[in-house]
N, C-alpha and C positions, 0 to 999 in steps of 0.2 A: 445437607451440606453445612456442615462447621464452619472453622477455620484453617486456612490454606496459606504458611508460608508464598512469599513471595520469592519467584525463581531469581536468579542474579540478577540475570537481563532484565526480566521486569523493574524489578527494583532502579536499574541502570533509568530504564524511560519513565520509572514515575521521579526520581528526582532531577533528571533532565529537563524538565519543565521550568518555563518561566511564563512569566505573564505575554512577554514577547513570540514565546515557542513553545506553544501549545501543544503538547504532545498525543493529538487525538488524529487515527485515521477517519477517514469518511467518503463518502457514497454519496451519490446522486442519484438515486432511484425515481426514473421518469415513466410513470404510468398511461396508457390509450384510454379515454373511456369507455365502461362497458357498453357492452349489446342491449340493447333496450332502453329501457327507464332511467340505467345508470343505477351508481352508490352516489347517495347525498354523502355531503362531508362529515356530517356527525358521526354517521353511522361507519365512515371508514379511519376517523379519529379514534371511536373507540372500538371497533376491531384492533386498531394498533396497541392501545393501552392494553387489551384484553392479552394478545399474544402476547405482548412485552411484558408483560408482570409475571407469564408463563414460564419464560425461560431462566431458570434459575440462577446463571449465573449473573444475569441484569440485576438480581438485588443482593452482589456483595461490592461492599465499599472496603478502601484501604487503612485499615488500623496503626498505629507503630505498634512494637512489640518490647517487652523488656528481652527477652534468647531469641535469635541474639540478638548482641547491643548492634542497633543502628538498623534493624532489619523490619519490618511491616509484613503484614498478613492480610489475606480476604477471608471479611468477617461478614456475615449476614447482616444484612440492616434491618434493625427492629422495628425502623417509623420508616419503612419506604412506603413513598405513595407513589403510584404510576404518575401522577399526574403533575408531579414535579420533570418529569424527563419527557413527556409526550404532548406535543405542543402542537397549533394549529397555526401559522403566517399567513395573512394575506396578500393577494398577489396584486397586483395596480393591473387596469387593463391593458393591452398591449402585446407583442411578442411574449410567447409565456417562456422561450426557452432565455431568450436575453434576459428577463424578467426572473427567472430562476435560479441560472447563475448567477447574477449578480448577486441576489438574496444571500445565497447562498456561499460566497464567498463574504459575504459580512457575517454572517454564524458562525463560519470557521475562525472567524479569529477570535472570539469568545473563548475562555480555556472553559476544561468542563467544571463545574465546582467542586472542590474536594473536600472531601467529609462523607459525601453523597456518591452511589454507585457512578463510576465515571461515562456517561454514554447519556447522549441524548438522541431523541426521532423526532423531528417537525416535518409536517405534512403543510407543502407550499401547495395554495390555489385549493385546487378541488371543488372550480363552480359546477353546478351539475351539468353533465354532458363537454366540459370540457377535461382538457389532461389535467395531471396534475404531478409532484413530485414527493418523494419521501426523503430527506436529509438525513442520512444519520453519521454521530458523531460519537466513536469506539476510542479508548483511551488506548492508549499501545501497550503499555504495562496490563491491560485486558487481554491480548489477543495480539498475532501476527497478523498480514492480510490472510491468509488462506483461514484461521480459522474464527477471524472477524466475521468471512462469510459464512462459517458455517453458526455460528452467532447469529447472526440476524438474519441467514432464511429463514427461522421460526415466523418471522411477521408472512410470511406467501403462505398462499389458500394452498398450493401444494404439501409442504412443507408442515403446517400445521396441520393437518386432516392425517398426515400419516402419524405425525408424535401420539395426537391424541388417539390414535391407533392402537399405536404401540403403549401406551401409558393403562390402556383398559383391559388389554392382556397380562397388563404385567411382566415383568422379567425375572429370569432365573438369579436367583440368591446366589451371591459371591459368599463361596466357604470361607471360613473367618482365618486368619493368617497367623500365627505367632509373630510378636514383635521380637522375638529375638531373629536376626538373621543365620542362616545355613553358614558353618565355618569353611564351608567352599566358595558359598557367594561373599564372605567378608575378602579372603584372599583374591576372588577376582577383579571385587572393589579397589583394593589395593592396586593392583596392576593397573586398572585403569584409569586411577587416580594419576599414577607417577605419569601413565602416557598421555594425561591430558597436560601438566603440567610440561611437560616437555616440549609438545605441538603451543602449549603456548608462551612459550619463549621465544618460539622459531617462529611467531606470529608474530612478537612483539618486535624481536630485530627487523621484520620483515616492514612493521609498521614504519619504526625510525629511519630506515633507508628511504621509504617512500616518500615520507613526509617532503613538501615542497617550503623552502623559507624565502622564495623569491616570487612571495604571494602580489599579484597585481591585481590594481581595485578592477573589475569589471560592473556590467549588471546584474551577471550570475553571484556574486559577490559580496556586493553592496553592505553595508550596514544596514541591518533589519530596524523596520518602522513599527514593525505590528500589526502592518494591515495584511489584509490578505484578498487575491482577486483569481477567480476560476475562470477556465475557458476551458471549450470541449473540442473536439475531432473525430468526426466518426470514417471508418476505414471499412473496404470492401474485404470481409475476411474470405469470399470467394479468389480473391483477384490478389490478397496474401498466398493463397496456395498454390495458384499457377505461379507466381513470381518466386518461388521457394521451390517447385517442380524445375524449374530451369535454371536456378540457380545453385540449389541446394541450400546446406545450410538449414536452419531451425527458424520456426514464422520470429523468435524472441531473435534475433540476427537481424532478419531483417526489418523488423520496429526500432530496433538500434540506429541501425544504420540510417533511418526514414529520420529519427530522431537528433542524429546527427544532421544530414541534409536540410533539415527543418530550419537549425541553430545557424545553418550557415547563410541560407537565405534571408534568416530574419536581421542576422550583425550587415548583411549586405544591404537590404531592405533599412535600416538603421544610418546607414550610411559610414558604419564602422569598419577599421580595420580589422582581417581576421586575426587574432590573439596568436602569438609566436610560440605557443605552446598548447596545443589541444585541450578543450576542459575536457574534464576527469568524471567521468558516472560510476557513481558507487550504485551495482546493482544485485541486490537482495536476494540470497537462496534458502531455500526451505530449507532446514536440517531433521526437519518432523519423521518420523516414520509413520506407515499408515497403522492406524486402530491407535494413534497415542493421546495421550487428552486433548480434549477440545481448546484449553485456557494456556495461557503463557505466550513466549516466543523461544521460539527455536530457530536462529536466524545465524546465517552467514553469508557474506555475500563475494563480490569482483569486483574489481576496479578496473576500468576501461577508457581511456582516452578517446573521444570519440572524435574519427579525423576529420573534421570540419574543414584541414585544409585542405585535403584531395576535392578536388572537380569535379568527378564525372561520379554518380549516383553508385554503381556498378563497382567501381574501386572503392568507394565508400563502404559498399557492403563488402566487400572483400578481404579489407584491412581490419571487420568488425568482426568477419567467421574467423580469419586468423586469429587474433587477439581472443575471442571466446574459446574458440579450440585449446588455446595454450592457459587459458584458466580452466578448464576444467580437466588437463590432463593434469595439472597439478592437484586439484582437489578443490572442495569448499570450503576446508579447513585447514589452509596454507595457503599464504600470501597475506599482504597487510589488508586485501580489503573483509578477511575475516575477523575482524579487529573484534565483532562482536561475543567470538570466543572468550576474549580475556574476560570478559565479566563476569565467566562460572568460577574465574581462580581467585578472585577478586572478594574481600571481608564487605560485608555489607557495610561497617560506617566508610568504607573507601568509597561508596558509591555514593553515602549521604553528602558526603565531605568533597569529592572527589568531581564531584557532577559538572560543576562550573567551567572546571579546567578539562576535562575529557568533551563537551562541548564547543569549547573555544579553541580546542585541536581540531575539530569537523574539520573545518575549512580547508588546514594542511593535505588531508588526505582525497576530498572531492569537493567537485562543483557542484553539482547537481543529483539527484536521486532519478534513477528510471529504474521502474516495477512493473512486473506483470501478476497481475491478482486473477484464479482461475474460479470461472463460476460454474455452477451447474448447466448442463447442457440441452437440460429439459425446459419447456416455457413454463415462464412461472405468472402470479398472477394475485393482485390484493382486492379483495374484497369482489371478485370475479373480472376486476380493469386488468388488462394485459402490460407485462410488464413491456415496456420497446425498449427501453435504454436504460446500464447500469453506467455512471460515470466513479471510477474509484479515485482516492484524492488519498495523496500522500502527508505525510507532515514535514514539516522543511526545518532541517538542522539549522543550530546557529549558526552566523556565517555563507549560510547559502540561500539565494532567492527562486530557487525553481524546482520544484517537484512533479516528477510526470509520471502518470498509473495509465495502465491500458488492460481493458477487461475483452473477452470477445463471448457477445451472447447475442443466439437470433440473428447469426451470420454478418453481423457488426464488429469491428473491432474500436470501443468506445474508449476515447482517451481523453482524462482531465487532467488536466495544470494547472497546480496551484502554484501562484507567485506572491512573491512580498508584493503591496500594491504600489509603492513608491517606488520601487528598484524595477519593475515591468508592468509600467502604466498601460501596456499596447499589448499586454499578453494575448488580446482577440489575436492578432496580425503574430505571434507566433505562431497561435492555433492554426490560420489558414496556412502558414507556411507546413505546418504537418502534414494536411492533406494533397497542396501542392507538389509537395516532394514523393508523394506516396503515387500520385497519378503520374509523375513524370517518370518514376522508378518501372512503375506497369507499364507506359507505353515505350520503355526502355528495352524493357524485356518482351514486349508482345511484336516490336516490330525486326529485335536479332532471333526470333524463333521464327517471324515470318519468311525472312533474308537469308536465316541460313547461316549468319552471320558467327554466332556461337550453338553448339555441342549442348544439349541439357547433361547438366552433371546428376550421377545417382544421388538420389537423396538418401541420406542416412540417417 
């Protein structure tokens, strides 16, 4: 592996970065101890180092570049040592899961060092026979969430037993290609050039109309501190699929809407008034196709009001399938909250230069990030310890204090929040409000299917 141009969008999130916004996703990988004897900790520190140095693209860092001007590439690292990125923390005794996130929300606010491949893995606790956890922290300009995870399965006993599989049979030799391109694929270049350039114009007005300039301070809002504080939520994904059997709609609808119901219990709980204008979730779509590179982002996403002032759960989710419905009958790549198109059309010093002010637009267009990151479905497992919970962690735009990921593995649907820690000193007591809303939403739905009360809709 040479060197590899940076994509727009990359480029976009490596100079989005400030000391204040840190532009790295992360994980919360919380491990069972094994069967018997257990992994001692050294021995499951460097299995980590051992897989991590494996996976190739962990040891390329970001170069600037003179062609073009303002533009950066991933280049190999000559003096990578694992052991700069793969770290042991100890854990105080105590609750390990309070004890972990917390930890763990003081790591995320560290940005990653740059010069050095951007990703770090600390391995929290790991006394023997107790759990223990794995942090890792992925640069954005590395990786979207979907292929962050496929980045760092390499560290699972699954995952690694098949590459090294696959690595000693060898693979079939890619026929070498002429760099001249086919004078049919230059012309269809072309066409697709002008139709990108067109979809993002009609993005861009799309963006200007939405923009809000009658911004009011909230907490979602707040002026960033720098800190940063995680909380978790774990969700019956059995008891998501009967409530989406009888409601219909997509399990991603109704985490929305759980999401919503959450925010409104906790401004109530708060002792706040509900906001006279609904916050706004900018929510994240793959634009990947499958077999495409593992690296970059391919990102677009929605903008969605989430109703926190309707009442009853059930309207809540209601107003969430409508609103999703009429975003995706539009596409992913129309409307303003595809905003992240504009950065293929976009000259890279616009991104260098440019970065400051397209950050401190965040705020105009949402309040908050809500993300679904998709794992493997199969159990995975380090060092032989089973894995029980993945927590995925968003990074939080300038301008906004709350970031919410939800993963579902091992019949969990596990949800982390990252918040500014001055602007949602109490984000536990949002967390519980997730799960509160989720169990009144189930027995919402289990007691009108008892009753008779509502029809289950087809699911589609």
């Amino acid at each position: 592996m040479g060197t590899e141009l940076l994509a727009p969008l990359d480029l976009a999130f490596w100079h989005l970065e400030s000391d204040a916004h840190p532009m790295h996703l992360g994980a919360l990988a919380v491990f069972a101890p094994a069967p018997g004897p257990g992994a001692a900790p050294d021995h499951v520190l460097e299995l980590l180092r051992t897989r991590a140095a494996a996976i190739p693209r962990l040891r390329m860092c970001v170069r600037d570049v003179l062609l073009p001007v303002g533009g950066a590439a991933w280049t190999v690292d000559k003096d990578f040592d694992v052991h700069r990125h793969v770290r042991r923390v100890a854990l105080a005794d105590g609750d390990f899961m309070a004890g972990a996130t917390r930890l763990a929300g003081e790591l995320m606010e560290q940005p990653l060092e740059r010069g050095l491949p951007p990703w770090q893995l600390y391995l929290i606790g790991g006394a023997d026979g107790k759990p223990f956890a794995v942090l890792v922290k992925l640069h954005h300009a590395l990786a979207d969430g979907m292929r962050a995870v496929a980045i760092g399965a390499g560290i699972f006993d699954e995952i690694a037993a098949t590459t090294a599989r696959s690595v000693s049979r060898g693979r079939p030799a890619v026929p070498p290609r002429s760099w001249l391109p086919d004078p049919r694929e230059m012309a269809g270049m072309a066409l697709g050039r002008i139709g990108e350039v067109g979809r993002a114009l009609g993005v861009g007005a799309s963006v200007v109309r939405a923009g809000r300039l009658d911004l009011r301070s909230t907490a979602l809002t707040a002026p960033s501190s720098g800190t940063r504080r995680l909380a978790t939520a774990d969700l019956d994904a059995t008891a998501l699929q009967r409530i989406r059997r009888a409601e219909g709609g997509t399990a991603n609808d109704i985490l929305l809407a759980v999401v919503a119901g959450a925010l409104r219990r906790w401004m109530a709980g708060r002792g706040e008034a509900l906001p006279g204008a609904d916050p706004r979730a900018l929510v994240p779509v793959s634009r990947r196709r499958p077999g495409g590179a593992v690296t970059g982002n391919r990102l677009s996403a929605y903008l969605l009001d989430l109703p926190v002032g309707a009442a009853d759960p059930r309207e809540r989710l209601r107003q969430v399938r409508a609103a999703m419905d009429r975003n995706k009958a539009a596409g992913p790549l129309k409307g303003a909250g595809a905003v992240a198109v504009l950065a293929d059309q976009l000259h890279p010093l616009a991104h260098r230069f440019g970065a400051p002010l397209a950050a401190n637009a965040a705020r105009m267009l949402f309040d908050l990030l809500v993300t679904s990151v998709p794992l493997p479905r199969s159990a995975l497992s380090l060092a032989g310890c089973p894995l029980s919970a993945l927590y995925p962690m968003a990074p939080l735009a300038r301008g906004q204090s709350l970031a919410v990921a939800l993963s579902t593995y091992g019949g969990r649907v596990h949800v982390g929040l990252v918040a500014d820690g001055k602007a949602l000193p109490d984000l536990d007591r949002l967390a519980g409000a997730v799960a509160e809303e989720f169990a009144e939403l189930e027995a919402l739905v289990a007691g009108g299917l008892r009753s008779g009360a509502r029809a289950p809709e087809p699911v589609t």
